[in-house]
C-alpha positions, 0 to 999 in steps of 0.5 A: 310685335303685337300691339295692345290696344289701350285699355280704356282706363289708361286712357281716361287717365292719361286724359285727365293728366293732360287738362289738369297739366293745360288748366295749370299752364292755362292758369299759370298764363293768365294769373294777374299781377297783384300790382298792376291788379291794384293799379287797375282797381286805382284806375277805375275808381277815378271813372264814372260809371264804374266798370265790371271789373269784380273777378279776382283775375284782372286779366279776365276784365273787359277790356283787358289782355294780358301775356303769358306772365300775366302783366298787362299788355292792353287797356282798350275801353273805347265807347263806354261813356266814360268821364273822369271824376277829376280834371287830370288824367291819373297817371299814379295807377297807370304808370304801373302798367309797364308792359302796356303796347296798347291804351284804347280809351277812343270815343268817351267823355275824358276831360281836362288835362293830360298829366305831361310829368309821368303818365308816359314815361313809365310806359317805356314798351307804349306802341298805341295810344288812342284817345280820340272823340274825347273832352281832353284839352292843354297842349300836346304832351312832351313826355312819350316813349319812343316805342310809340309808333300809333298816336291819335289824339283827333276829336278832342281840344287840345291847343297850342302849337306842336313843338319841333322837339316833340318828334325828336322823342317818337322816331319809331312814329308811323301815325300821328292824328290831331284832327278836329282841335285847336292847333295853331302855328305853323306845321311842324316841318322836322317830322320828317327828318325825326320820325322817318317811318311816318306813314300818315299825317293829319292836321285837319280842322285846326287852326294852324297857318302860314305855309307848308314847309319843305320837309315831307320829301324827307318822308319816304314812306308816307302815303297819307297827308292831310291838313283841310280845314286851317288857315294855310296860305302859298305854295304846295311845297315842291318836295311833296311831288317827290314822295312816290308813296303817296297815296292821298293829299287833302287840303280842302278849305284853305287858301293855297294858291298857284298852279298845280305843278306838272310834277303832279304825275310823279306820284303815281300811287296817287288815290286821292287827290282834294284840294277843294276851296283853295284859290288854285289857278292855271290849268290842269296837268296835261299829262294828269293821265298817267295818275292810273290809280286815281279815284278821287279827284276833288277841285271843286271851288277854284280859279283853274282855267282852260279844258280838261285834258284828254288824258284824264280819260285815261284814269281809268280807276276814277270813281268820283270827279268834282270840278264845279265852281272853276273856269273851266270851259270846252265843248264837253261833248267832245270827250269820251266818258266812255273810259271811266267805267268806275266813275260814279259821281260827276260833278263839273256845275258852275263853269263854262262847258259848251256843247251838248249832254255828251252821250259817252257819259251814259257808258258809264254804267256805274254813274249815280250822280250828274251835276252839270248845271251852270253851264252852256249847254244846249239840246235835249235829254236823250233816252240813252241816260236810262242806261244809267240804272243806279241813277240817283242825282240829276241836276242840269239846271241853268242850261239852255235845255229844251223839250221839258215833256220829252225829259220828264216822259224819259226820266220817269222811268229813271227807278233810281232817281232821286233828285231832279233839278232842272231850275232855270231850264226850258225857258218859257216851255208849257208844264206837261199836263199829263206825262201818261203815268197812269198804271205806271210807277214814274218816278217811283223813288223821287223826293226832291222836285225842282223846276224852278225859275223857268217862267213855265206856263199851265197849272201844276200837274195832276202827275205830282199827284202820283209822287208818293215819296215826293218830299221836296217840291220847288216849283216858284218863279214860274208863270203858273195859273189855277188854284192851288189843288187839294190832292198836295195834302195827299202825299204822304211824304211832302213837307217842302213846298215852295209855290211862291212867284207865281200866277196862282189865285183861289183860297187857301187849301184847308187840304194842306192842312192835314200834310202827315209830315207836318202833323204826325211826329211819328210819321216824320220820325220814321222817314229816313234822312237820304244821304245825297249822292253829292252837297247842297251847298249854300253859298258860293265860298262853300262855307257850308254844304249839306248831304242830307234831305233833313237840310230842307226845313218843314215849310210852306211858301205860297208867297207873290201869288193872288190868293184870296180869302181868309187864312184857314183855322186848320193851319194850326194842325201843322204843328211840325211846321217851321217856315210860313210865307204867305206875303205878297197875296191878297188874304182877308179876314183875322190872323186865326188864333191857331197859328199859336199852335205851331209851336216850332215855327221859326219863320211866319211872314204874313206881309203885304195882304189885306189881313185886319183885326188884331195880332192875337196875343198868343203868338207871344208864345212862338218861341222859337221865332227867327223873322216876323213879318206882318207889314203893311196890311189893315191890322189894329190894336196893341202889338203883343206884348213879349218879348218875342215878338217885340224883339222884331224891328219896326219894319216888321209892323209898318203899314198898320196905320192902326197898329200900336205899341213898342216897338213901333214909334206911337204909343197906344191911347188908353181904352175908356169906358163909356160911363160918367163914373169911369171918365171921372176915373180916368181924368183922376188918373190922367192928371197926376196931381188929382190922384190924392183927391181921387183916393181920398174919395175911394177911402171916404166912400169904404169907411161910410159904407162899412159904418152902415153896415156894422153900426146897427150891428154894434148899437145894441137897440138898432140891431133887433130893427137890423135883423127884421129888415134881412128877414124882410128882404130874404122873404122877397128874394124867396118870392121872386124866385119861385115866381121866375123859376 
C-alpha cells in the first residue's frame, strides 16, 4: 500500500478546523457567569482605588481565576492599596462567589468590621481566606464553612476572645494565624480536639494570658506552635513533649517559668526552639544532643543555671545560639565548638563563662557573629580568628582581655568586620598609636568602633583616620590626652561620635563641622541601614532591641573634657544633627545664633562651662527638642520666650544668677530707658493709679498739636501767612542739602 503524502490544502484545512474547534472549547472555558460578573463589578465599587476591571470576561480580570465552567474560583488582590469606602465588609456581592477556594485580599488597607451573618456561609467550597497586614477590627467571625483549612487573619485589629465553639465549625483546619492584634483571654485548649489536622498555630503579639492548657498532644500533625509576645504565665504543658511533629516552639517575651523538661528530646523533628525573655530556671537537658535537627536555639534573658551540656556539640545542624543574660557558667575553653560547622551566630554575653577565648570556635568556618562580653574570660585574641573569613560581629567587652595592640594588628585584616567592641576591655593598656595601616586596607568594612570605658592611655589614633566607612565611633570614658584632631571631619561616613570622659582640652574643631553625613541629606540617604548580625538591646528586661545601625542618632558628645574656647559659628552646618552634649567643659563666649540652624535636634546640653551673654531667641524655634540644658554657666537676660523652651524644668537654667523669666522663679525687671521723659513714663506705668493722668496728658498734647497745625489751615486770614512760612523753610532745606551733598 502506497501512502499519499498530504496535499498542502487538506492540511491547512484541517489545521484550521482545529483552532477554530480549541478557540470554542478555549471560550467555552473561560466565559464568565453573568451573575457572579455582576457580583464582582458590586464588589469593586465599594473599593478605592477603582480596579481595571473593564473587558467583558470577568474571568480575564486581574486577580481573578476561574474553572472551566467559568465560576470564580479565586479572588486574590494582595498589596493593592485597597480600602473600603464603607465601615463593613460587603458580603451581598461576594456571597455570590459560591465556587470560590481562594479569597487573597493580604496586605491592603481594609477596615472596619467582618460581616459575621452571610459573608462566610455562602462560601460553602472557602479553603483559604487571607486577610493579613490589613485595618479589619471586631471579634473573630463565627460563621466559616468548614472547608476552611487555610485561615489568616494576623496584622489586623481584631480583639476579643476566641471561643472554643469557634473551632467546632472548621475541623478541616491546617493553618490559623492571628498574629499581631488584640486577642485577649486564654488560649483556646479544644483546637485540638476539634481541628485535628491543624499544622500550624500562631497566637504571637496579642494580649492573651494565663496558662497553656493541656490540648496540643491532641495535635498529632502539628509542626509549628507560636504564641511570643503575650502575657502568658506557668508551665509548658506536658503534652507538648508528645507531639513528635514539632517543628518549631516560640514563646518569646513571656512569663513562663520552671525548668525545661528532659522530655524535651522527644521532639525530635525539633528546628526552632525560643523561649527568649520568659523567666526559665534550672539547667539545660543533659541530653539535649539527641535534637539533631536543631538550628535555632534562643534562651536569651532567663535564670537557667549550671554548663552547657557536652552534648550539645552534637547538634550538628546548629546555625544560631543565643544564651546570653542567664547564669550560665563553666570553663568555656573546654568545649569543642568544632562540631557545629553550620553555626553562624553565637551568642552567650552576660553569664559567668571562665577560661579563655576557646580556639574550637574559630573551626567553624561559617561563624558571623560572636558575643561573649560580660563574662570572665581572660587572655588574648589569637590570630586563628582570621580563619572566620565571614566575620561580621565581635563583641567581647567587660572581659579581662589583654594585649589591645596585638588585637587590633589581628583583627584588622578580619575584611568582614563590621562591628568591634571591646568596651571595658584592656583595663588601663596604652591606645596603639600606629597599628601599621599604611597601604593596607584595615579594617576596611568596620562601621561601629567601640572601645569604651577601658580607662585607655595616649591620644586618639591617626589610624581612625583611615576608616572610611567608620560610622560609630565609641571611645569615652577613657584616659585619653591631646586635642580633639581635625582629620574626624574627614570620614565620610561618621555620624556618631562619643569622646566624652575624657582628658581631651584645645578648641572646638571647626572641621567637625563639615561632617557629610551631618550636612548633606542626600549622602545621609544613600548609606545603607546594615542589618547586624545579632540586637543591641537597650535594657536588661529586653524590652527593645534594634538590628540596624540607624539605632544610632546623628550625635556628637565631647561632654566631661577641658575643652576650651568658644563654640564654633559653623556648628549651625550640621543641620542633620540630633544630639550635642557639650556639658562639663570649659567654653567661652556666646551661645552662637546658629545653633538655630539645627532644625532636627532633639537633644542640646550646653551645661556646666563658662558660656555668657544671653540665650538667643531663635532657639525657640528647635521644635523637636526632648532635653535642654544650659545650667550653671555666666548667662544673662530673659529666657526665651516659647513654649519649647520654657517647657524644661527650672534645672535646666540653674546657676545663671543673671538668667531670668519662667520658668525660673525670679522674675525679670523692666528695662528703662535712660531719659527723663522715658522714667517719667515708667513711673506712670509702675503705678496703676497714675495711669488715667498719664493718658489724660498723651490726649491733651495730640489735640494741642493737631490745633496748631490745621488751624491756620482753617482760619482763612492766617492761611496765606501758613503757606509763606513752608515756602520759607523748603527754601532752607534746599540750601542745606546742596551744601552737604
Amino acid at each position: 500500500m502506497i501512502v499519499q503524502p498530504y496535499h498542502p490544502m487538506a492540511y491547512g484545512f484541517l489545521l484550521l478546523l482545529f483552532f477554530i474547534f480549541s478557540s470554542n472549547i478555549y471560550t467555552k472555558i473561560q466565559a464568565c457567569n453573568q451573575t457572579e460578573h455582576i457580583s464582582l463589578l458590586s464588589f469593586a465599587l465599594t473599593l478605592s482605588p477603582p480596579l481595571n476591571w473593564t473587558s467583558s470576561n470577568c474571568c480575564h480580570w486581574e486577580g481573578i481565576t476561574c474553572n472551566d465552567h467559568g465560576l470564580v474560583t479565586n479572588l486574590c488582590l494582595p498589596s493593592k492599596g485597597l480600602k473600603l469606602k464603607g465601615g463593613v465588609f460587603p458580603s451581598s456581592s461576594l456571597g455570590n462567589l459560591t465556587d470560590l477556594t481562594h479569597l487573597n485580599l493580604s496586605h491592603n488597607s481594609l477596615h472596619g468590621s467582618l460581616d459575621q451573618t452571610g459573608l462566610f456561609l455562602s462560601l460553602n467550597k472557602l479553603e483559604i481566606l487571607d486577610f493579613s497586614y490589613n485595618l479589619l477590627s471586631g471579634e473573630l467571625p463565627f460563621s466559616l464553612p468548614s472547608s476552611i483549612r487555610v485561615l489568616d487573619l494576623s496584622s489586623n485589629h481584631f480583639h476579643g476572645a476566641i471561643p472554643p465553639s469557634f473551632f467546632q465549625q472548621v475541623w478541616n483546619l491546617t493553618s490559623f494565624n492571628v498574629r499581631n492584634n488584640s486577642f485577649s483571654g486564654s488560649i483556646p485548649s479544644s483546637i485540638c480536639l476539634y481541628s485535628p489536622l491543624i499544622q500550624l498555630l500562631d497566637f504571637s503579639s496579642n494580649k492573651f494570658n494565663g496558662s497553656i492548657s493541656r490540648g496540643l498532644g491532641k495535635c498529632s500533625k502539628l509542626q509549628v506552635f507560636r504564641a511570643g509576645y503575650n502575657d502568658l504565665s506557668g508551665f509548658l504543658p506536658d503534652d507538648i513533649y508528645t507531639v513528635s511533629t514539632l517543628q518549631e516552639v516560640a514563646l518569646p517575651q513571656n512569663s513562663l517559668h520552671g525548668a525545661i523538661s528532659e522530655r524535651l528530646v522527644n521532639l525530635t523533628s525539633l528546628k526552632i526552639f525560643d523561649l527568649t525573655s520568659n523567666d526559665l530556671s534550672g539547667v539545660l537537658p543533659a541530653s539535649i544532643g539527641k535534637l539533631f535537627k536543631l538550628q535555632l536555639m534562643l534562651l536569651d534573658f532567663n535564670n537557667l543555671e549550671g554548663s552547657l551540656p557536652p552534648s550539645l556539640m552534637n547538634c550538628t545542624n546548629l546555625i544560631d545560639l543565643r544564651m546570653g543574660d542567664n547564669n550560665l557558667a563553666g570553663d568555656i575553653s573546654l568545649f569543642d565548638f568544632s562540631k557545629l560547622s553550620q553555626l553562624t551566630k553565637l551568642d552567650l554575653r552576660e553569664n559567668n563563662f571562665s577560661g579563655t577565648l576557646p580556639l574550637s570556635l574559630y573551626s567553624c568556618k561559617m561563624l558571623k557573629a560572636i558575643r561573649l562580653s560580660r563574662n570572665n574570660l581572660e587572655g588574648e585574641i589569637q590570630p586563628e580568628i582570621l580563619s572566620l573569613k565571614s566575620l561580621s560581629f565581635l563583641s567581647v567587652g567587660f572581659n579581662r582581655l589583654t594585649n589591645i595592640t596585638k588585637a587590633l594588628q589581628i583583627l584588622m585584616h578580619c575584611r568582614s568586620l563590621v562591628f568591634l567592641s571591646f568596651k571595658s576591655s584592656f583595663i588601663g593598656e596604652e591606645m596603639p598609636a600606629d597599628l601599621g595601616m599604611v597601604g593596607i586596607d584595615g579594617f576596611e568594612n568596620l562601621r561601629i568602633l567601640a572601645l569604651n570605658n577601658c580607662e585607655l592611655t595616649g591620644q586618639i589614633p591617626v589610624w581612625v583616620s583611615t576608616l572610611k566607612k567608620l560610622e560609630v565611633l565609641f571611645l569615652s570614658f577613657n584616659r585619653i590626652t591631646g586635642s580633639i584632631p581635625s582629620w574626624l571631619g574627614n570620614l565620610p561616613r561618621l555620624y556618631y561620635i562619643r569622646l566624652s570622659s575624657n582628658l581631651l582640652s584645645g578648641e572646638f574643631p571647626k572641621d567637625l563641622c563639615r561632617l557629610p553625613m551631618f550636612i548633606s541629606k542626600l549622602i545621609a540617604a544613600q548609606e545603607d541601614d546594615t542589618e547586624l548580625e545579632l540586637p543591641i538591646y537597650i535594657s536588661q528586661g529586653a524590652t527593645f532591641l534594634q538590628y540596624k545601625l540607624s539605632y544610632y542618632p546623628p550625635a556628637i558628645y565631647i561632654n566631661n573634657n577641658t575643652i576650651s574656647g568658644n563654640i564654633p559659628i559653623e556648628i549651625g552646618q550640621l543641620q542633620l544633627l540630633h544630639d550635642l552634649g557639650l556639658h562639663n567643659n570649659k567654653f567661652s563666649g556666646n551661645i552662637p545664633e546658629q545653633i538655630s540652624d539645627l532644625k532636627n535636634l532633639e537633644v542640646l546640653d550646653f551645661s556646666t562651662n563658662h558660656l555668657s551673654g544671653k540665650i538667643p531667641s531663635s532657639l525657640a524655634s528647635l521644635n523637636f527638642l526632648k532635653y535642654f540644658n544650659v545650667s550653671n554657666n555666666n548667662l544673662e537676660g530673659q529666657i526665651p520666650i516659647s513654649t519649647q523652651i520654657q517647657s524644661f524644668n527650672a534645672s535646666a537654667f540653674e546657676g545663671n544668677p543673671k538668667l531670668c523669666g519662667a520658668p525660673l522663679p525670679n522674675e525679670c525687671m523692666p528695662i528703662n530707658g535712660s531719659g527723663p521723659d522715658n522714667k517719667n513714663i515708667q513711673d506712670h506705668v509702675d503705678n496703676g493709679h497714675q495711669i488715667p493722668q498719664f493718658n489724660l496728658s498723651v490726649a491733651l498734647g495730640f489735640i494741642v498739636g493737631f490745633l496748631g497745625v490745621c488751624g491756620p489751615l482753617v482760619l482763612k486770614k492766617w492761611r496765606d501767612a501758613y503757606f509763606q512760612f513752608l515756602d520759607n523753610v523748603k527754601e532752607r532745606l534746599c540750601h542745606c542739602n546742596s551744601v552737604n551733598s
